[in-house]
C-alpha positions, 0 to 999 in steps of 0.5 A: 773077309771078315765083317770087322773088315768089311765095316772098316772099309765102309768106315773108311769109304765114307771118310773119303766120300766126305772129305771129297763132298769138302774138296768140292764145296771149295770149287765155284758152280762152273769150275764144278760142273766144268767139262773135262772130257773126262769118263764122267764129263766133270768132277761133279758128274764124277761124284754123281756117278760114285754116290750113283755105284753106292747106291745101286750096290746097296739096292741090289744088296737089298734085292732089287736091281734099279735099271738105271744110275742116278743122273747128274742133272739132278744134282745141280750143287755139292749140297744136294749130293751131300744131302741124297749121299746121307741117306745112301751111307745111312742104308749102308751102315744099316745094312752092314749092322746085320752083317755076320760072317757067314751072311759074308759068303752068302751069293746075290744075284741081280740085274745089270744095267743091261738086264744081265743076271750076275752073281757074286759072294757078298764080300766080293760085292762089298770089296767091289764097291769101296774099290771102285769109289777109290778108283773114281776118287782117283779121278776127281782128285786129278779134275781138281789139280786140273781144276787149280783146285787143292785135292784132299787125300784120301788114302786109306793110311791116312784114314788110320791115321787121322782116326788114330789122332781123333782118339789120341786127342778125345 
């Protein structure tokens, strides 16, 4: 895995995380926060619980290991995820500026949720991550066909090919 690749894919996890953000502020407060019986009880709970991976990835890829997720409760709205999500994708981006090849293959060890110790190279972390968002986006975009709400796709080729219009276009 090289860091080109690992910046890409970050690129695209956050177009996709955003275009969500956009698909959920469509939806009226009780349709968002609406139990589905889903793993995460509904869409916004499921939102959470991704921006909650992000960051609790980003804390132990800084060195700390936080002992619990980000709960849903404190995020009543899209506009506050949206808000505590910026800060997480600043740290993101800031820690992936730093990133080289051979920082890449370097291992971390954390904590788990449960006190368990782990470790794995960085870029199986990093793949981890933006893997795991895709899987959970998965699942929102189904909450909101459920919902009657219109998802937004948020494949990784359209991610090319949106990126290639904006540049065609500028």
């Amino acid at each position: 895995m090289e860091t080109e690749q690992i910046k890409t894919l970050f690129e695209y996890n956050r177009w996709a995380d955003e275009r969500v953000l956009e698909a959920l502020s469509q939806l009226k407060p009780e349709k968002f926060t609406k139990d589905m019986g889903n793993s995460f009880r509904s869409v916004r709970d499921t939102a959470v619980h991704i921006m909650g991976a992000e960051w609790i990835w980003l804390s132990r890829c800084n060195g700390t290991s936080p002992k619990a997720l980000l709960s849903s409760v404190d995020f009543p709205t899209v506009s506050h995820i949206r808000e505590h999500w910026a800060g997480i994708e600043k740290g993101w981006k800031d820690f992936l500026s730093g990133v080289t090849e051979n920082f890449l293959q370097t291992s971390i060890t954390y904590l788990n949720l449960k006190g368990e110790t782990y470790t794995y190279p960085l870029w199986q972390i990093l793949q981890h991550l933006v893997n795991h968002s895709t899987y959970h986006r998965g699942q929102i975009t189904t909450l909101l066909r459920q919902l009657g709400a219109r998802p937004i796709s948020t494949d990784f080729l359209v991610f090319f090919d949106m990126k290639s219009k904006a540049t065609a276009n500028a």
